[in-house]
Backbone bond lengths (Angstrom), bond angles and torsions (degrees), N, CA, C in turn:
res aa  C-N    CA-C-N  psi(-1)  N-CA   C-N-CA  omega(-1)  CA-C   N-CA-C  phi
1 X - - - 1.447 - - 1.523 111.35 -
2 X 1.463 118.33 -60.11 1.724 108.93 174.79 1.408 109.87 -45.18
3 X 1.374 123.72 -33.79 1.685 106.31 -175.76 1.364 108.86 -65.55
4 X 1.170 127.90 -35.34 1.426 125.61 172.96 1.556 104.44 -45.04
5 X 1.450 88.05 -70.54 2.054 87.89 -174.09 1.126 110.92 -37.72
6 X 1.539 124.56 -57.26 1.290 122.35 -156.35 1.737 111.74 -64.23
7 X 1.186 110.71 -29.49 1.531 134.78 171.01 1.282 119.90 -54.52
8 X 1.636 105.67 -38.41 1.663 130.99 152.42 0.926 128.74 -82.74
9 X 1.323 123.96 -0.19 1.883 122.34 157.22 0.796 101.37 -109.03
10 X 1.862 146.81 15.22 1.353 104.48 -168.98 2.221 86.40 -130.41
11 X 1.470 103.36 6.87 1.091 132.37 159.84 0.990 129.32 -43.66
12 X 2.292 90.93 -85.61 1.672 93.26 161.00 1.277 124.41 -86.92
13 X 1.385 130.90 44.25 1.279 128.78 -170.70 1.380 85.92 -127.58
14 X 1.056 127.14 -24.34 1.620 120.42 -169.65 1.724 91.47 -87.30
15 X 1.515 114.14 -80.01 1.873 92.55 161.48 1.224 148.55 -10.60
16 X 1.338 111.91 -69.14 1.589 118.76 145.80 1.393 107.00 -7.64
17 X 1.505 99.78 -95.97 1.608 125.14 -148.05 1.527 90.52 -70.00
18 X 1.508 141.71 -62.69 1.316 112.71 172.87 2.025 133.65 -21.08
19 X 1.513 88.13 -60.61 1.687 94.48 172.81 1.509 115.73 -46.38
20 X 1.178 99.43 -54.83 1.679 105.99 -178.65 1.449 113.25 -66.29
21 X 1.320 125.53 -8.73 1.760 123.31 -165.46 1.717 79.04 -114.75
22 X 1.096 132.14 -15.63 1.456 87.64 -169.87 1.689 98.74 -104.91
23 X 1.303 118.59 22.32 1.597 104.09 168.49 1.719 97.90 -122.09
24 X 1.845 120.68 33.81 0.983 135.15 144.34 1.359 117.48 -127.24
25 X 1.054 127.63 -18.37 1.372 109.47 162.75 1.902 105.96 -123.79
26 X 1.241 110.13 141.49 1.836 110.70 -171.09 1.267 91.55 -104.82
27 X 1.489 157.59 0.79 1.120 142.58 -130.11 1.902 89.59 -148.06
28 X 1.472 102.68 101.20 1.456 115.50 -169.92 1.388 118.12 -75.69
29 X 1.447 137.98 3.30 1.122 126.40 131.18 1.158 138.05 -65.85
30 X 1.267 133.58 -36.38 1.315 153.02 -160.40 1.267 83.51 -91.28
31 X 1.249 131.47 -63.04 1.897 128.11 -158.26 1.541 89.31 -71.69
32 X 1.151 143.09 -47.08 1.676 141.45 175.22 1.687 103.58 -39.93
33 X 1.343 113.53 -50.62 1.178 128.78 -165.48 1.273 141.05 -67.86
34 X 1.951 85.09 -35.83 1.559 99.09 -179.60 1.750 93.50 -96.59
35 X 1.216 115.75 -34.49 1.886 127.61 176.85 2.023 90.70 -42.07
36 X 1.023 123.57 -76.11 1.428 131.87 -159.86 2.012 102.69 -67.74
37 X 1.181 127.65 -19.64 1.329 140.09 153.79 1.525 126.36 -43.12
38 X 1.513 82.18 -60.41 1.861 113.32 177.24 1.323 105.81 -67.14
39 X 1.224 127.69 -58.30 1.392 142.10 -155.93 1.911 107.78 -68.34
40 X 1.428 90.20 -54.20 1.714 103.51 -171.03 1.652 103.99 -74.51
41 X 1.328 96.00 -36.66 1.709 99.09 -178.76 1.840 106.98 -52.98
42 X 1.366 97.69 -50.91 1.574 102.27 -169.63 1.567 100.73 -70.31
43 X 1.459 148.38 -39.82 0.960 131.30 151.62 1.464 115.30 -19.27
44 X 1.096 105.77 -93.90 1.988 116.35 175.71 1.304 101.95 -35.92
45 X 1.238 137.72 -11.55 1.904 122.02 -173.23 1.510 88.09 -104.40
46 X 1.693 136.90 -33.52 1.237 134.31 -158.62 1.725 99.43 -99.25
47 X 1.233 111.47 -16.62 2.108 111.04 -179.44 1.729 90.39 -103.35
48 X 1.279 151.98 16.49 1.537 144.46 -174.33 1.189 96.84 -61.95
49 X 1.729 115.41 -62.56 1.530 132.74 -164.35 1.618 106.00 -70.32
50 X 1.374 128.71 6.83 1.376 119.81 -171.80 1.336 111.71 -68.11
51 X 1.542 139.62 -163.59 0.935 139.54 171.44 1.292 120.13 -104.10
52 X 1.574 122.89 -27.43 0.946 124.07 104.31 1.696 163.92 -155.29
53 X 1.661 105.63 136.81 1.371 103.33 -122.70 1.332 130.15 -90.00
54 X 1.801 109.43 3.40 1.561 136.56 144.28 1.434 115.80 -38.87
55 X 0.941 89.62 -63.10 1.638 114.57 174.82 1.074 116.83 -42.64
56 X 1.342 109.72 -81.13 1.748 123.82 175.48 1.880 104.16 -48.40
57 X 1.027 117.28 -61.87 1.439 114.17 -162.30 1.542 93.81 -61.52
58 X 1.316 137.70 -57.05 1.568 119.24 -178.15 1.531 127.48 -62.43
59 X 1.171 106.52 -26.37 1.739 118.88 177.85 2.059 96.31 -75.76
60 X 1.516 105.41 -37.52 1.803 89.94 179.96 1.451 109.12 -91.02
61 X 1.282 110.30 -20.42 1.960 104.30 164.49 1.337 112.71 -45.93
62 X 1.325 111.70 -43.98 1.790 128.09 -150.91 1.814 94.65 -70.17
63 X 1.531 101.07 -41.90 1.311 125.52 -170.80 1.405 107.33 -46.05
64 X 1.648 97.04 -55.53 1.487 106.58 -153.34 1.908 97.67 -96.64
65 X 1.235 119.36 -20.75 1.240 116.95 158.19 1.765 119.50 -67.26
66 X 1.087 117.53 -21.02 1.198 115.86 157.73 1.342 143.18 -88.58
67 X 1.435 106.88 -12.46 1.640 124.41 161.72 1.606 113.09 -103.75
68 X 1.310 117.12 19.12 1.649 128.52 177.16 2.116 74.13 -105.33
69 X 1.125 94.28 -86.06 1.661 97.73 -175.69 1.256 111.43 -2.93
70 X 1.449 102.03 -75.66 1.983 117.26 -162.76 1.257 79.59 -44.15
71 X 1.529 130.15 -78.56 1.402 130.66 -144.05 1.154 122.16 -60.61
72 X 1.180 136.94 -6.68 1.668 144.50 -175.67 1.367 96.04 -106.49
73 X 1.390 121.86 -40.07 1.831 122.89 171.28 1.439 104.82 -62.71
74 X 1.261 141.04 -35.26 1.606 125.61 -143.79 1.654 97.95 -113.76
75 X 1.988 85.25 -46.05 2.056 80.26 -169.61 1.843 99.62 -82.17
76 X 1.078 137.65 -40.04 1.232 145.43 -152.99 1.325 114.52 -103.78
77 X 1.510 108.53 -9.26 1.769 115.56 169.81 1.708 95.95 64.48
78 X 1.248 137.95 28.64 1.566 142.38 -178.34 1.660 101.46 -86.62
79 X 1.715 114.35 123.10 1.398 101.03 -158.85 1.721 94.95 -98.35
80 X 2.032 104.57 66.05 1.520 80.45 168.77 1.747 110.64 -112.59
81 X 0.922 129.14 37.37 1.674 128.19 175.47 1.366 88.50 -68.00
82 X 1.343 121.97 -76.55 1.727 133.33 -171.73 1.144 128.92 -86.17
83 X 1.793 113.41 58.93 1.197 113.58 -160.57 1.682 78.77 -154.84
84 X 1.094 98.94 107.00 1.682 99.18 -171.79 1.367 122.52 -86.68
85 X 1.451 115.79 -3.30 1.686 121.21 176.56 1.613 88.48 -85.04
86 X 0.967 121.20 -78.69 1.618 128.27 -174.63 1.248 122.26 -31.35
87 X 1.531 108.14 -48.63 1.776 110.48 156.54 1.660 111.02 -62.13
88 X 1.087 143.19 -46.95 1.613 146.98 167.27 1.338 95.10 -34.49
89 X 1.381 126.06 -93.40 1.317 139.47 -174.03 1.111 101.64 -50.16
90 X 1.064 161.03 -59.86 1.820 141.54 -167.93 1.672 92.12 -78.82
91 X 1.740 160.49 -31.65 0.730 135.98 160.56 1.647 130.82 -43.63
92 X 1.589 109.26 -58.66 1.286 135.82 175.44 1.666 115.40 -33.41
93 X 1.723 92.88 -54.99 1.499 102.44 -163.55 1.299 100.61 -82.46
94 X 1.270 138.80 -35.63 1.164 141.01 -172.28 1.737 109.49 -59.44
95 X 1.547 97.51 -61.17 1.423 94.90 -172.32 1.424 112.59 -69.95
96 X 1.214 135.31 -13.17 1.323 137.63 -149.23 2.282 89.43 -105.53
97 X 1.336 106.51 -30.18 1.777 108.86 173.38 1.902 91.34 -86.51
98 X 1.355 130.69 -37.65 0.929 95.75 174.59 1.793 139.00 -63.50
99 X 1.561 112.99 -47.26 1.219 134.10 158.25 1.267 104.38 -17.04
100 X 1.334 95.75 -81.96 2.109 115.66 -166.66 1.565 85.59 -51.61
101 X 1.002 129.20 -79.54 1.363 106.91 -167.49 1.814 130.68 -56.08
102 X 1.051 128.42 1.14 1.436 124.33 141.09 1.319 91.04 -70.73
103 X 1.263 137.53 -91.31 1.416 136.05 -118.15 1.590 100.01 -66.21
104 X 1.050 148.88 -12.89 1.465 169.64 46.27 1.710 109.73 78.15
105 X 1.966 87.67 -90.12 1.939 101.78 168.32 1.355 106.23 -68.26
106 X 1.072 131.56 -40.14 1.757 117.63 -174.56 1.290 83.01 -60.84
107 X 0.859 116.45 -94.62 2.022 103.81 -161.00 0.829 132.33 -40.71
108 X 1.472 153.85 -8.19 0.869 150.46 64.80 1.984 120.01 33.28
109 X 1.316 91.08 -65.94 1.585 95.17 -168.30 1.407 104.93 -75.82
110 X 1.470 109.56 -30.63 0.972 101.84 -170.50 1.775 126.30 -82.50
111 X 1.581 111.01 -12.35 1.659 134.64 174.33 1.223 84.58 -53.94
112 X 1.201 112.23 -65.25 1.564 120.91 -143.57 1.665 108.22 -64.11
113 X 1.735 106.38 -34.88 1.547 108.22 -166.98 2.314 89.79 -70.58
114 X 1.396 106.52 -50.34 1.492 104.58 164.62 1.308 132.31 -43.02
115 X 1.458 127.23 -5.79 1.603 121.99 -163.24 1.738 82.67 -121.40
């Protein structure tokens, strides 16, 4: 059940923060860039505490890189389902900002549980 939630905050948090970044940033790489930063990071900050949370954060990247996909193919007619560099590269980067970002807050969590 939390993977759902977390799947659902990091949803409308990516919505959210898109709307709001693009009447600060106009320049659609960079706003793509820093949007998918924000988004995957908070994944990896919301799967840290999992049980386990490598795991979880790349299996719900995969998730949410695959229901970003459908949705740019079905609502937006965007031909990337079958476009296998574009699926590579939005897989890669995703899971690889999600990861780093656990491995990131655990350390992090863990200074802090030491100080």
């Amino acid at each position: 059940m939390k993977y759902i939630q977390v799947l659902g905050i990091v949803t409308l948090a990516m919505i959210v923060f898109s709307f709001i970044m693009v009447l600060a940033i106009p320049n659609f790489l960079v706003h793509s860039t820093v949007v998918m930063i924000f988004s995957y990071g908070l994944l990896g900050y919301l799967t840290r505490s999992f049980h386990f949370p490598y795991f979880s954060a790349y299996m719900l990247a995969c998730a949410l890189v695959v229901f970003n996909t459908l949705f740019s193919q079905f609502f937006y007619g965007l031909p990337m389902l079958f476009e296998p560099d574009i699926a590579l590269f939005s897989f890669v980067n995703a899971t690889a900002i999600a990861i780093a970002s656990v491995f990131v807050f655990r350390k992090v969590e863990a200074r802090r549980a030491h100080s």
